[in-house]
C-alpha positions as CSV (number, residue, x, y, z in Angstrom):
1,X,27.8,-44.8,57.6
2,X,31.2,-42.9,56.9
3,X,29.4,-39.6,56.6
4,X,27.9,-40.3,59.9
5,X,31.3,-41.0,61.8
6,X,32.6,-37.9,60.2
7,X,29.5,-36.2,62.0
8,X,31.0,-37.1,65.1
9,X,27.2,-37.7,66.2
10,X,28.0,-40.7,68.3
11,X,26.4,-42.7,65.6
12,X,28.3,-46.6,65.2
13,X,30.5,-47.3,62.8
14,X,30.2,-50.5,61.0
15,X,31.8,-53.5,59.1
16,X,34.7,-53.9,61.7
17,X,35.7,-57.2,62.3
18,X,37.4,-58.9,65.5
19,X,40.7,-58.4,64.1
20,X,41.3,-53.9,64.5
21,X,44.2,-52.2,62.8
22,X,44.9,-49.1,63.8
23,X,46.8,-47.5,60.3
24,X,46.6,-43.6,61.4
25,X,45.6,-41.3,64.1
26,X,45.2,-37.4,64.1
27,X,44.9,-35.7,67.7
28,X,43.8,-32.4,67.5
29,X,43.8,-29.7,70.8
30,X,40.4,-29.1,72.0
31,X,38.3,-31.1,69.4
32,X,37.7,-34.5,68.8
33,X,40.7,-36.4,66.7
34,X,40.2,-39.2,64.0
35,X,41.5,-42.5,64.3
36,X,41.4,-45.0,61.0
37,X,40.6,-48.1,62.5
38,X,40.5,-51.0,59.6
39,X,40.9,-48.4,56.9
40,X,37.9,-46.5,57.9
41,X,38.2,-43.4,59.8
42,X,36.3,-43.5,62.9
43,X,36.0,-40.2,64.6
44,X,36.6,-40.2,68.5
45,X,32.9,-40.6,69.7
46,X,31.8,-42.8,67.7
47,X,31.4,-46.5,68.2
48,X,32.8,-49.3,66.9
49,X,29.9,-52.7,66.3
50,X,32.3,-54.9,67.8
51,X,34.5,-52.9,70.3
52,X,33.0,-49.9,71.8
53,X,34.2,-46.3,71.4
54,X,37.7,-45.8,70.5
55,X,39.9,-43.5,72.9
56,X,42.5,-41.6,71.2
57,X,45.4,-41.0,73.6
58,X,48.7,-40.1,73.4
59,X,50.6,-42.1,70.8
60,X,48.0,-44.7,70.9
61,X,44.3,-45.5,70.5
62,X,42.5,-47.7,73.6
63,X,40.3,-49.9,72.3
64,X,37.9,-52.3,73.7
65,X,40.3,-51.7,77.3
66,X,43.1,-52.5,75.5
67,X,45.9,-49.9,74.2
68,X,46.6,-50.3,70.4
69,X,49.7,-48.7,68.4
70,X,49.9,-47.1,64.7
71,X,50.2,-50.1,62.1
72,X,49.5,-52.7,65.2
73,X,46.8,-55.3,64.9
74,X,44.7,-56.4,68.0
75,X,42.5,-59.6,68.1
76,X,40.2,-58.9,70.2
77,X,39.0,-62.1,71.9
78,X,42.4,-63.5,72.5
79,X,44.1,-60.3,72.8
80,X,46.8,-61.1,70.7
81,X,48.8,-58.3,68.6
82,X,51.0,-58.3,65.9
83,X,52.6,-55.5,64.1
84,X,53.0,-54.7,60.4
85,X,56.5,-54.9,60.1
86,X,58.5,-58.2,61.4
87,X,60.3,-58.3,64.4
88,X,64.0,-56.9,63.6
89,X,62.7,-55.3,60.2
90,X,64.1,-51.9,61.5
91,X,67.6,-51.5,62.5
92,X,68.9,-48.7,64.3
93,X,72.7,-47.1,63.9
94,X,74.0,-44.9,66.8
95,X,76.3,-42.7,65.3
96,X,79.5,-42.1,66.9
């Protein structure tokens, strides 16, 4: 079903679960981008079995109504999110 998505024939894309991961997202000016949703790419058109068709904004990827970040996880019914890395994982030194 990859080969399809790649297509960009509005064809669904299977095998995602109620858990999405968004792990990349490639925007492109005046064609359709790629989002890899769960590993898979998805291209923007194509649906998802379980969410709809993906968005592909600005810095994010709306899903299902709901906004989703690079290497953040959405549960779908809940809407609960986590993100890969722990909270306070990156620390951040102004220089002076």
């Amino acid at each position: 079903m990859i080969g399809a998505s790649r297509k960009g024939d509005g064809s669904e894309v299977e095998g995602v679960s109620a858990n999405v991961s968004l792990t990349g997202v490639v925007s492109r000016d005046g064609r359709k981008g790629t989002a890899w949703i769960n590993g898979r790419p998805v291209k923007e058109g194509d649906a998802i079995s379980s969410a709809g068709v993906p968005v592909i904004e600005a810095g994010r990827v709306v899903i299902d109504g709901k906004g989703v970040r690079v290497r953040e996880t959405l549960e779908l019914e809940s809407g609960a999110r986590s993100d890969a890395l722990p909270p306070g994982a990156v620390m951040i030194r102004r220089s002076k």
